[in-house]
C-alpha positions in Angstrom: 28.3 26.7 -29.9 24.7 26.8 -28.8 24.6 26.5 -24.9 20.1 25.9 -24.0 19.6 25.6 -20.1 16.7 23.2 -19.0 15.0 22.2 -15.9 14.2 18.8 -15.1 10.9 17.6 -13.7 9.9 14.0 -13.6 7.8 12.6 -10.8 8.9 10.1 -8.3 7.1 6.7 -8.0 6.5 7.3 -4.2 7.5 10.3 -1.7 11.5 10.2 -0.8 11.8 11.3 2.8 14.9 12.5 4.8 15.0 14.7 7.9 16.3 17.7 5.7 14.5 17.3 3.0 10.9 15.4 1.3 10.7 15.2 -2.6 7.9 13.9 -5.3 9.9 15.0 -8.1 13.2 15.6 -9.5 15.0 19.5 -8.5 17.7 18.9 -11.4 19.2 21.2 -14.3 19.9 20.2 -17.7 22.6 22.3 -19.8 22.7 21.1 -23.8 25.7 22.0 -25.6 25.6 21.9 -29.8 27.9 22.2 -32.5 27.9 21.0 -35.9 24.6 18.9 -35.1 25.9 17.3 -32.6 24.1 17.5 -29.2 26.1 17.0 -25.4 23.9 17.0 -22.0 24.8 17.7 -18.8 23.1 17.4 -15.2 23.3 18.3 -12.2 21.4 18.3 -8.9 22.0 21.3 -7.0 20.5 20.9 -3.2 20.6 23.7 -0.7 20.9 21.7 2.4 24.6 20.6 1.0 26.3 23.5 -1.1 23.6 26.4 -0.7 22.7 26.3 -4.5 19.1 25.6 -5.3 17.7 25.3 -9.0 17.1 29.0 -9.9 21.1 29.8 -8.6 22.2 27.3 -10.7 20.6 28.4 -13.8 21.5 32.3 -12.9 25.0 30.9 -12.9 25.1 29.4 -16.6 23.2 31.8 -18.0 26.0 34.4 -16.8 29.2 32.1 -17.9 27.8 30.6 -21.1 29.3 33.5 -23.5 33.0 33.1 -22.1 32.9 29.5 -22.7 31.5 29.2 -26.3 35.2 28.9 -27.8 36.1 25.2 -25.9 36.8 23.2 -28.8 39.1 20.1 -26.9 39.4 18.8 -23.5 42.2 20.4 -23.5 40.9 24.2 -23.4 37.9 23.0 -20.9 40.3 22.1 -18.8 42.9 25.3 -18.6 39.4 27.2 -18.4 38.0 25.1 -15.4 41.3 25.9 -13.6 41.8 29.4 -14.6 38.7 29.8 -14.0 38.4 28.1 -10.3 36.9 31.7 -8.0 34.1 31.6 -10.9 33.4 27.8 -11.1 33.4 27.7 -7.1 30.8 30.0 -7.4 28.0 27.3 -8.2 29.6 23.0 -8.4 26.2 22.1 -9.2 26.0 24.5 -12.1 29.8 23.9 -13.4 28.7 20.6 -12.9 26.3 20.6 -15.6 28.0 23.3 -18.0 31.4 20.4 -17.8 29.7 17.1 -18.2 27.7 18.3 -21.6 31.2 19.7 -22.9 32.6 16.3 -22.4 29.7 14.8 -24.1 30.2 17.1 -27.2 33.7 16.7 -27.5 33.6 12.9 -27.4 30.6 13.6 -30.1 32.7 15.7 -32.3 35.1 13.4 -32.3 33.4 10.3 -32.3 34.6 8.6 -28.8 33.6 7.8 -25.8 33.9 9.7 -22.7 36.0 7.2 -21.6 38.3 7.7 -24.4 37.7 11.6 -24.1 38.8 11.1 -20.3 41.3 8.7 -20.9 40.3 6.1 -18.3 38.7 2.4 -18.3 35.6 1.6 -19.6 33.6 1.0 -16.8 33.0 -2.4 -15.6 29.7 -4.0 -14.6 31.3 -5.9 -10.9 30.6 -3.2 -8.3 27.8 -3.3 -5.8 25.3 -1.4 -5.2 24.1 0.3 -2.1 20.3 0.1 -1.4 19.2 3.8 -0.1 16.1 3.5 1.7 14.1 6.3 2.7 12.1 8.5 6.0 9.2 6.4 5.2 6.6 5.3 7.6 7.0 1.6 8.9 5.0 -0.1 6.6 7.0 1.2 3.3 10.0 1.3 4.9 9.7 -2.1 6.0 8.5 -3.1 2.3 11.4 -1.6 0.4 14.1 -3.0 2.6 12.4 -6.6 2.0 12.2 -5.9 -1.6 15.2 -4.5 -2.6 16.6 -7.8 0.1 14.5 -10.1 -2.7 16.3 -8.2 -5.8 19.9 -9.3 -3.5 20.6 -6.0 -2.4 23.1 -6.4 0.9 23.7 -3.6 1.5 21.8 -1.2 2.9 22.1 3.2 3.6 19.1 3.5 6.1 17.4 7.2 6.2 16.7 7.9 10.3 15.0 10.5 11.6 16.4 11.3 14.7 12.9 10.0 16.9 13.9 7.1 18.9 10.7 5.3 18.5 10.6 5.5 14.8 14.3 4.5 14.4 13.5 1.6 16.8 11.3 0.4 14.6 13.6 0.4 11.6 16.0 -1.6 13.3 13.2 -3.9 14.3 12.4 -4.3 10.8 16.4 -4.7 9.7 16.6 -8.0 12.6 13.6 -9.7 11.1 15.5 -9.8 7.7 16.6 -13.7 7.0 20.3 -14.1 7.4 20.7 -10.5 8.7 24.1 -11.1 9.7 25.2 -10.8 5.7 24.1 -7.7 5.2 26.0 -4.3 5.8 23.9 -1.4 7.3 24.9 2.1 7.4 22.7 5.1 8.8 22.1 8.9 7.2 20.9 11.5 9.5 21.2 14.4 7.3 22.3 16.7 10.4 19.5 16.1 12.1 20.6 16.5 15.6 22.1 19.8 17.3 25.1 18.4 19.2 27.4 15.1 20.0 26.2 14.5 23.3 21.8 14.6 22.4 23.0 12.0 19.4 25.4 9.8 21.9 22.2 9.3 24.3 20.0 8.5 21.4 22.2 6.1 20.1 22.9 4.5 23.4 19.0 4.0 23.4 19.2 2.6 19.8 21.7 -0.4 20.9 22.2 -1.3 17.3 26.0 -1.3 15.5 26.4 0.4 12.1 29.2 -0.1 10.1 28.9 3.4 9.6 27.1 6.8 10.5 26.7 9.8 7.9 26.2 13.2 9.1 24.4 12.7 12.5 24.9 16.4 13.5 25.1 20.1 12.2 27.2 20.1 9.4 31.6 20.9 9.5 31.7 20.5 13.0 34.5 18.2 12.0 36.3 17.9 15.9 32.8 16.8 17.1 32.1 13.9 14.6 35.3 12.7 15.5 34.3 12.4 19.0 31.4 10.7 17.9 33.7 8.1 16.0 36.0 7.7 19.3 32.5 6.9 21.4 31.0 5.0 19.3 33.2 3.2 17.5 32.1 3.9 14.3 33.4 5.8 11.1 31.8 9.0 10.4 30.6 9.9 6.4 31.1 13.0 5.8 28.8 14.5 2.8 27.2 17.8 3.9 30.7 18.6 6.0 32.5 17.7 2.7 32.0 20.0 -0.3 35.5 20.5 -1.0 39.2 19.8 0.3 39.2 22.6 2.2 36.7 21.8 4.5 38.6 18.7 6.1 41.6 21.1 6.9 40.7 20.3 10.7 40.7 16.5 10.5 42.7 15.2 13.2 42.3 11.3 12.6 41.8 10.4 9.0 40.9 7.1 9.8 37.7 8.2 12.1 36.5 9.5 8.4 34.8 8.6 5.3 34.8 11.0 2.6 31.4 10.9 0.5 32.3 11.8 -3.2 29.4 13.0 -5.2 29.6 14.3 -9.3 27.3 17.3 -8.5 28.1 18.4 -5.0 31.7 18.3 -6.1 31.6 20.2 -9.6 31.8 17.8 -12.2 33.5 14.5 -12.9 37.3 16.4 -13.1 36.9 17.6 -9.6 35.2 14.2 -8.2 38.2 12.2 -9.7 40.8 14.5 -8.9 39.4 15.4 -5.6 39.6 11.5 -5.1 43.3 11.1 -6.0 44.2 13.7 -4.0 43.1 12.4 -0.9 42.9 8.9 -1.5 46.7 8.4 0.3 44.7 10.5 3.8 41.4 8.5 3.4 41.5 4.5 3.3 37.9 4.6 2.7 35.2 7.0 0.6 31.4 6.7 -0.4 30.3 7.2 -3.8 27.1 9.0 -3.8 24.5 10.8 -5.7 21.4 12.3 -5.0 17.8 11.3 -5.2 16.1 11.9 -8.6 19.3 12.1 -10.9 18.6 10.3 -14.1 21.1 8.0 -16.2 22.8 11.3 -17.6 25.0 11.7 -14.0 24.7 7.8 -13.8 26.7 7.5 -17.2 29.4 9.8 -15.1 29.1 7.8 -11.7 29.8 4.7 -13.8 33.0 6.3 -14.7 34.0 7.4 -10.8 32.4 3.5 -9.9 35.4 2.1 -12.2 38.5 4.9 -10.6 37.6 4.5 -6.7 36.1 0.4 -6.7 39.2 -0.6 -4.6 38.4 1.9 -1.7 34.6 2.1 -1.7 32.7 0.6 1.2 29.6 2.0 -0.2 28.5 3.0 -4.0 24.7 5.0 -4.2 23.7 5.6 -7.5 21.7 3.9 -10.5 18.6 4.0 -9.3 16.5 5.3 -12.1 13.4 3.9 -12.6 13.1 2.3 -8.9 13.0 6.0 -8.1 11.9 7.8 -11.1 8.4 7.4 -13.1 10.3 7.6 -15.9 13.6 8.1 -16.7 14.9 11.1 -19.8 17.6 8.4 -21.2 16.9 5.2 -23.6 18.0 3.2 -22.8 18.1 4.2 -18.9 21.0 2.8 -17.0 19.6 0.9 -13.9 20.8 -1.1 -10.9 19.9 -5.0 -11.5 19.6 -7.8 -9.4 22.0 -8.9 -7.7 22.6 -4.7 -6.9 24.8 -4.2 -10.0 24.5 -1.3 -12.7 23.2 -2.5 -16.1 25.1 -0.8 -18.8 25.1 -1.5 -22.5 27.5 -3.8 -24.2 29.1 -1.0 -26.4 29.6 1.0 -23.5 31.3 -1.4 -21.6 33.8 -2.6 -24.8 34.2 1.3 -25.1 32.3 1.7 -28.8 30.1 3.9 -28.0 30.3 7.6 -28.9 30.1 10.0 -26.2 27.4 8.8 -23.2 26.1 6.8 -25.6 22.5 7.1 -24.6 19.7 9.3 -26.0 17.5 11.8 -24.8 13.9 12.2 -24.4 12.9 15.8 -24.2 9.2 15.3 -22.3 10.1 16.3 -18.8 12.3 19.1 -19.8 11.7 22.6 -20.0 13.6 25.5 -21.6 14.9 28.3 -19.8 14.6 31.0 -22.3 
């Protein structure tokens, strides 16, 4: 097997803005893996604000794992060497991430299946909606994305806040002008942008507006103190940045104050998002599916796939977004959110015919690690 590491770089149609991070372009690895002709891709979007991996970690970890797994010929061998192998894949999700979700590719290849079949779950349906995730921007954008993804029949809405009072104000301004405002569903991200409980409780006291949810409003895994937050403000927490693994909701008290956010990359691979989803979907009543900014249709193909397992508990799904974010995306065709919010996939994926992700790849944003 011939294992080629690539980075991604395509630019962003406009500047995407949180309080942890701003991006232009895409901060994403490729992993190829080929046998016999055939070609599987993988992605993944390590971010150091969440797991501590950046791009260059990500590509030191494949490069020192890709000679032990060369001999994976089934699903079955990836998967006794993903859990024999759990102290090295810990070591970087974002880069297992990748390595796993080309071998799945190939293997359906080889075979001539889909990943779905490869998997062994349900061709993924095209009936879930889709959250629109609108970024830090300055009043004027902001206020002209949430009206235009409200025109494409978007309801509802993950709103990026900065932690200043005045700007957030104005957002929320901008949400009550929207016609028939009381249909949409509005949660806020604050990317741990506040030191402690008590500085965001007086902020949102000032802010006088009710989420149906808050993600992350503080320093990240300080679990006991988002649940406070819950209790005061009557409103479930997300947890994404708190949540990389199981492990780190060992001191949830009140499962129900909670809302795990489930992400392909963050969480190593589609294996571990599903099975980390199973195992605490009888805890958890309700999760987000997320992804982040910049990934192209390759991880989409894989949300699609996570869209179809957890639909019954979502309250949020964040993904598909393509070419609203992306100048272009590396997959024809791309898979994109259409109006009204629903992910566009091809016929022959959805009747499972297609082989493997069933998209192909154009090479022009990609560079070669040698």
């Amino acid at each position: 097997m011939n294992i080629q590491i690539y980075t991604i770089n395509i630019p962003f149609k406009f500047s995407f803005n949180h309080s942890s991070q701003k991006r232009t372009t895409t901060h994403s690895v490729m992993v190829t893996c080929e046998r016999k002709g055939l070609i599987g891709y993988g992605e993944s979007c390590p971010r150091e604000y969440v797991t501590g991996e950046s791009v260059n970690t990500v590509i030191q970890f494949i490069s020192s794992i890709k000679s032990k797994i060369c001999q994976i010929d089934n699903l079955d061998d990836l998967v006794n060497w993903r859990e024999s192998n759990k102290h090295v894949t810990d070591k970087s999700l974002a880069g297992w991430c990748a390595i796993e979700l080309a071998l799945i590719d190939l293997l359906s290849k080889v075979k001539g299946i889909s990943i779905e079949q490869m998997l062994n779950v349900s061709p993924p349906g095209n009936n879930q909606k889709i959250t629109a995730v609108i970024g830090d921007f300055e009043i004027d954008s902001f206020e002209k994305n949430v009206n235009k993804y409200h025109q494409l029949s978007f309801f509802d809405f993950k709103l990026k806040m900065s932690g200043d009072i005045k700007r957030d104000q104005q957002k929320i301004d901008c949400i009550r002008r929207i016609k028939n405002t009381n249909e949409l569903t509005i949660r806020a991200d604050y990317n741990n942008c506040f030191k402690d409980e008590y500085t965001f409780l007086r902020y949102y006291e000032k802010l006088n507006y009710a989420f149906i949810a808050i993600e992350e409003p503080i320093v990240k895994n300080s679990i006991d103190k988002l649940e406070l937050i819950a209790e005061e403000t009557s409103t479930p927490i997300i947890l994404d940045e708190s949540f990389v693994s199981i492990s780190d909701l060992a001191k949830v008290s009140n499962p129900s104050l909670l809302i795990p956010n489930i992400r392909i990359s963050k969480l190593g691979g589609i294996m571990n998002a599903i099975d980390t989803y199973r195992k605490l979907v009888n805890t958890f009543s309700r999760f987000i599916l997320g992804s982040h900014v910049g990934e192209t249709s390759i991880l989409t193909r894989y949300f699609c796939i996570a869209l179809d397992e957890m639909q019954q508990n979502l309250i949020g799904a964040e993904g598909g977004y393509s070419t609203y974010i992306l100048e272009e995306d590396l997959a024809s065709p791309s898979i994109n959110t259409m109006p009204p919010g629903i992910i566009e996939l091809p016929l022959d994926t959805r009747n499972n015919s297609g082989i493997g992700i069933n998209i192909d790849i154009n090479s022009k944003y990609l560079k070669r690690i040698v």
